[in-house]
Each structure stands twice: as C-alpha cells, then as structure tokens.
C-alpha positions as CSV (number, residue, x, y, z in Angstrom):
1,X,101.4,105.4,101.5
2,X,104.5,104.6,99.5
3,X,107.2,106.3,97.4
4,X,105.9,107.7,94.2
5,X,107.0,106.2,90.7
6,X,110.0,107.2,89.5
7,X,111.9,107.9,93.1
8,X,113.9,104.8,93.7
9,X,115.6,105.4,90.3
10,X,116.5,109.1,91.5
11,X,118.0,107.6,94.8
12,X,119.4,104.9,92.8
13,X,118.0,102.4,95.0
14,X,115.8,100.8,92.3
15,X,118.3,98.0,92.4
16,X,117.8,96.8,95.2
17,X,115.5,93.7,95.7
18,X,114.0,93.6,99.0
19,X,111.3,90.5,98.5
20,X,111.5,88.1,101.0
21,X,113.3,90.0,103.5
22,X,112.6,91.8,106.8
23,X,113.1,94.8,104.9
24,X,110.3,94.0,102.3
25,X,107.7,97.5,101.5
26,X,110.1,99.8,103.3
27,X,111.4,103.0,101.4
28,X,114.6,103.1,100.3
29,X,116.0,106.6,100.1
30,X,119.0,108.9,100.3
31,X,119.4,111.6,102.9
32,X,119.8,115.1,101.9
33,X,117.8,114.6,98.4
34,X,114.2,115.2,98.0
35,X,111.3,112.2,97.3
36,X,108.0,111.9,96.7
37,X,105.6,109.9,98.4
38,X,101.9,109.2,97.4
39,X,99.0,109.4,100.7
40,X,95.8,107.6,99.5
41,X,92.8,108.4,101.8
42,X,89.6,106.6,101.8
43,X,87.0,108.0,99.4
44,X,85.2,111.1,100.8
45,X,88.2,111.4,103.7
46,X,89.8,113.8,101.3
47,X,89.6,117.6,99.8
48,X,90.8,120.7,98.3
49,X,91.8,121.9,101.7
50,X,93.2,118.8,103.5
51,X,96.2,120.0,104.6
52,X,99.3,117.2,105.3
53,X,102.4,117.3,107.9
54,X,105.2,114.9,108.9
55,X,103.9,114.6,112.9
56,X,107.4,112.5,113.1
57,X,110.6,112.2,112.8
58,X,111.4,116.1,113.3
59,X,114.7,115.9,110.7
60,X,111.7,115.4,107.8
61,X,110.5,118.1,106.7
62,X,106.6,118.4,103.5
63,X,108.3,120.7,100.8
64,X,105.3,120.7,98.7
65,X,102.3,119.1,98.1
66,X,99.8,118.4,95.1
67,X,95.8,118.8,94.8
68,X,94.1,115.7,95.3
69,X,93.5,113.7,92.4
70,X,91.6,110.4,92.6
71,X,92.0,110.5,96.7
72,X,95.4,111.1,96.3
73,X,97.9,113.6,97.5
74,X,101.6,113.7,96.8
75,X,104.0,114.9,99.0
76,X,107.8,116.3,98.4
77,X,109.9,115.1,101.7
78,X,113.2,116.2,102.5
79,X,115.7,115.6,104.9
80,X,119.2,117.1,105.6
81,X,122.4,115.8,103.8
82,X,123.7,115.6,107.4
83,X,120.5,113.6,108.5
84,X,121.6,110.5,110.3
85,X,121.3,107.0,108.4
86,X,119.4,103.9,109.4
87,X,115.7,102.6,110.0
88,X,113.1,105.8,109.7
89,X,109.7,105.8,110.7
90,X,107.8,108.8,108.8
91,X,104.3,109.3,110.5
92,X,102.5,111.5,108.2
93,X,99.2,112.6,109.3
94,X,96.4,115.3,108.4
95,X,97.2,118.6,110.0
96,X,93.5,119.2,111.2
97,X,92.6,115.8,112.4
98,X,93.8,112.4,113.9
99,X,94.4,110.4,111.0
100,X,98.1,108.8,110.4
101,X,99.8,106.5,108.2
102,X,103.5,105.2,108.7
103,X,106.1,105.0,106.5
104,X,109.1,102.4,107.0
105,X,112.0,103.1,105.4
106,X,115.9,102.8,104.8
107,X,117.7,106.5,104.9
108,X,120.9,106.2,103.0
109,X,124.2,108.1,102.7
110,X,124.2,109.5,99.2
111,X,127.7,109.2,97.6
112,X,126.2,110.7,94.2
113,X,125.5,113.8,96.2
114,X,128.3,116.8,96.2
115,X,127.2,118.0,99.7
116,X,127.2,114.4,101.4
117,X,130.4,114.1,103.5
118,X,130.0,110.2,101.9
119,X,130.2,111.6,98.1
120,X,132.3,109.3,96.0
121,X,135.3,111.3,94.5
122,X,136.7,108.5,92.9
123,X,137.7,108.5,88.9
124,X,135.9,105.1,87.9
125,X,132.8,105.6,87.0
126,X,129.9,105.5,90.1
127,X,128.2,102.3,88.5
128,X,131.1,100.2,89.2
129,X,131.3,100.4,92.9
130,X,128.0,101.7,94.0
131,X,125.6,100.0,91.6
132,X,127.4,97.1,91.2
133,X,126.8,93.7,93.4
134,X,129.5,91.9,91.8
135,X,133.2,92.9,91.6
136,X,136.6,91.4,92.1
137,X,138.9,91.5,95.3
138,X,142.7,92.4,94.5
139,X,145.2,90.5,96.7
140,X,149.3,90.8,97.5
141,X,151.4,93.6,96.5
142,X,151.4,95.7,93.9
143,X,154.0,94.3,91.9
144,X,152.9,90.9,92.5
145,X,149.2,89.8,93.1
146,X,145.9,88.1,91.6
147,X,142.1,89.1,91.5
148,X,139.4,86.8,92.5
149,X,135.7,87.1,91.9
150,X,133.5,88.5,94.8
151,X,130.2,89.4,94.9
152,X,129.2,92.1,97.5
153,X,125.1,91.5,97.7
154,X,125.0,95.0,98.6
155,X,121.7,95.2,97.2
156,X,120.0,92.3,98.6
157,X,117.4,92.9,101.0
158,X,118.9,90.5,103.6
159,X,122.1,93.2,103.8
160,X,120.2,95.8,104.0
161,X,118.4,94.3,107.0
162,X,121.4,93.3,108.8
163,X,123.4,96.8,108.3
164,X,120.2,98.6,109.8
165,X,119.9,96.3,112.6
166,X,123.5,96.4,113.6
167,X,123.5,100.2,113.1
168,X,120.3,101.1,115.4
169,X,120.6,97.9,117.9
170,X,123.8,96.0,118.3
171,X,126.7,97.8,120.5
172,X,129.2,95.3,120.8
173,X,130.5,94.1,124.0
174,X,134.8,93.5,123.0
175,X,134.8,97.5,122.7
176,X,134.6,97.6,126.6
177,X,132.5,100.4,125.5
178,X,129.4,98.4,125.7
179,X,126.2,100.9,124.7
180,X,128.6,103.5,123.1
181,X,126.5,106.1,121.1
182,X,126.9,106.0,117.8
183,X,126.9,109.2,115.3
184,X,124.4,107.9,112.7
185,X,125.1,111.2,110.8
186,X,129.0,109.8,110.1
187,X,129.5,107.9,107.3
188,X,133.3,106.7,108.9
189,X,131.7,106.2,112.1
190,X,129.1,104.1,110.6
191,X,132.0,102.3,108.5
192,X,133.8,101.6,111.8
193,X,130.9,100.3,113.4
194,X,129.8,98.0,111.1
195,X,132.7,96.3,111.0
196,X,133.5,96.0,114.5
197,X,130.2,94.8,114.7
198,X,130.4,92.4,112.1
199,X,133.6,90.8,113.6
200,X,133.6,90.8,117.4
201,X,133.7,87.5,118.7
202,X,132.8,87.9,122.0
C-alpha cells in the first residue's frame, strides 16, 4: 500500500527526503485535504466486488474508490482540517474478510489550505517560507541589524522524525506538568510544545 503518484506534490510534501531516516516509506500528507492511496492484493485475492474500509484510525474516512485494475484498487482518503497532527497508522482492510495492510504516515497542518486554522496569510509568496529549507535569520532592531544565512532542514527526514516523536512521546518534566495532554489538533499548541520540548534542560 502506498500513496498514489502524483499526491505528495498536491500536499507539497514531495520535497521532503526521508531516505535514511526513521521516517523512511511513511506517507507524508496534509490534514483536511484529500489523497490517494494504491492497495495491491495478491493475484486472484481481488474482484469487481471487493469492497475496502479504513478499520482504523476513526478520523479517516474511503471517499471513493476505483475498479480493480491489474490487482489494484485506489482509494480517496480524507481526514478533517481539524484532524490532529502527528504519526498515523491507517489500517485499511477488506470489508468482508480479515485481510489488512498498514499505512505509516506523517499528518501535517496544511498552511496552503483556507480552512486550516495553520493557513499562511502572509504576503511573500508560500514557497519562500514553507518550501524553502534555506533562508536567512534577521538580528537587532529595525533600524540597526544584519542577516545571516540559516538553513532550516525542515524537509529532512531526520526533522521530521524528531517533531513526531516529541509531539506523540516526550512531555517534558521543567513544565511541572509532567504528562500534560497535548491538543494535537492546535497548531500554537503544537508550536509551544515543540519548543518547550526542544529546550528544557532538565
């Protein structure tokens, strides 16, 4: 099972280069827009009437789905733009019978959506700060300051890896909130979080 071509470039995640990393062969997506994803059964394990269904998580929901073709079916998933972000494991199996397959993957905010609470409203075009993995850092005042390179590696598989296992595992201890839940749905609780994370010392 894995995303069908053309997807990662609509979730403009097609950048990213996840080789070599913890995160290699997951799915790379944005909440709240539709993907496809292509099931390959087994020859003879598959027909006109096989029937498909997302068995889990319940925030996934099968929009549509093709004919087989070559003991293929394609499926249309969706989630909800307010669908919480981090590591997903979609279980899709066949509605009639016992056979499952697992999909890893990485459900992102979607700043290039309207209804996303995480949209990016900004006037510089998107590419610049959300496609881009190099940029430059402004420091001191506005009347007086300098720029130095930086590059963000926002798209390296070893980030993404470390932002999904500090959102759905680490709960930092210098909170004195110690296993505080965390609104995965929140794009400036998520923010906060990450940060926090990334910093505490103790």
């Amino acid at each position: 099972m894995a995303l069908s071509a053309g997807t990662t470039a609509a979730h403009h995640t097609d950048k990213y280069d996840l080789k070599g990393s913890a995160v290699e062969g997951f799915a790379v997506v944005r909440r709240g827009q539709p993907f496809s994803v292509d099931v390959t059964f087994k020859s003879g394990n598959v027909g006109a009437k096989t029937k498909l269904a997302v068995l889990e998580p319940d925030f996934v929901k099968i929009t549509a789905q093709s004919a087989p073709d070559n003991n293929v079916i394609s499926i249309v998933l969706s989630t909800d733009v307010t669908a919480r972000v981090g590591k997903v494991d979609i279980v899709i199996g066949v509605a009639s019978g016992t056979s499952k397959a697992t999909l890893s993957t990485a459900l992102l905010f979607n700043p290039f959506l309207q209804a996303d609470t995480a949209v990016y409203m900004g006037d510089v075009p998107t590419a610049e700060y959300l496609e881009n993995d190099y940029g430059r850092v402004y420091l001191g005042s506005i009347n007086n300051y300098n720029t130095v390179p930086w590059y963000y590696g926002s798209q390296q598989g070893s980030t993404l890896a470390t932002a999904l296992y500090l959102i759905d595992t680490v709960r930092p201890s210098s909170s004195g909130r110690s296993g505080y839940p965390l609104d995965q749905s929140d794009a400036r609780m998520v923010a906060r979080h990450l940060t926090f994370a990334l910093t505490d010392q103790r």
